[in-house]
C-alpha positions as CSV (number, residue, x, y, z in Angstrom):
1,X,7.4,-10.4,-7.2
2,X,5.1,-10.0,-4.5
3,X,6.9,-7.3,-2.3
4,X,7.3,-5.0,-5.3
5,X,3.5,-5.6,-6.6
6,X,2.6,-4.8,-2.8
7,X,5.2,-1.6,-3.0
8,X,3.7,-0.3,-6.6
9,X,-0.2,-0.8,-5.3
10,X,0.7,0.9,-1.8
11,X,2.7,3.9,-4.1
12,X,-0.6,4.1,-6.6
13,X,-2.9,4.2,-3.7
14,X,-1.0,7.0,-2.0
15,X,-0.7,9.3,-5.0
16,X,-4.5,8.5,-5.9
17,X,-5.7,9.6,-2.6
18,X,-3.9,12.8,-2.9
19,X,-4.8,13.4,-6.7
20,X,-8.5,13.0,-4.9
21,X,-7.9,15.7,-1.9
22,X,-6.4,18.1,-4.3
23,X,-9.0,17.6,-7.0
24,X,-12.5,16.9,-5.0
25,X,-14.9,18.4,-7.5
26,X,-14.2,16.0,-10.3
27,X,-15.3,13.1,-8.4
């Protein structure tokens, strides 16, 4: 369970940080 909670986190980390550089006057 661990390796795919570590997988899903690392995956929603990656796509937040890019939702963040493409939109960076919302935050």
């Amino acid at each position: 369970m661990g390796h795919w909670a570590l997988l899903i986190l690392s995956m929603v980390i990656m796509v937040y940080l890019v939702y963040v550089i493409i939109h960076p006057e919302k935050f």
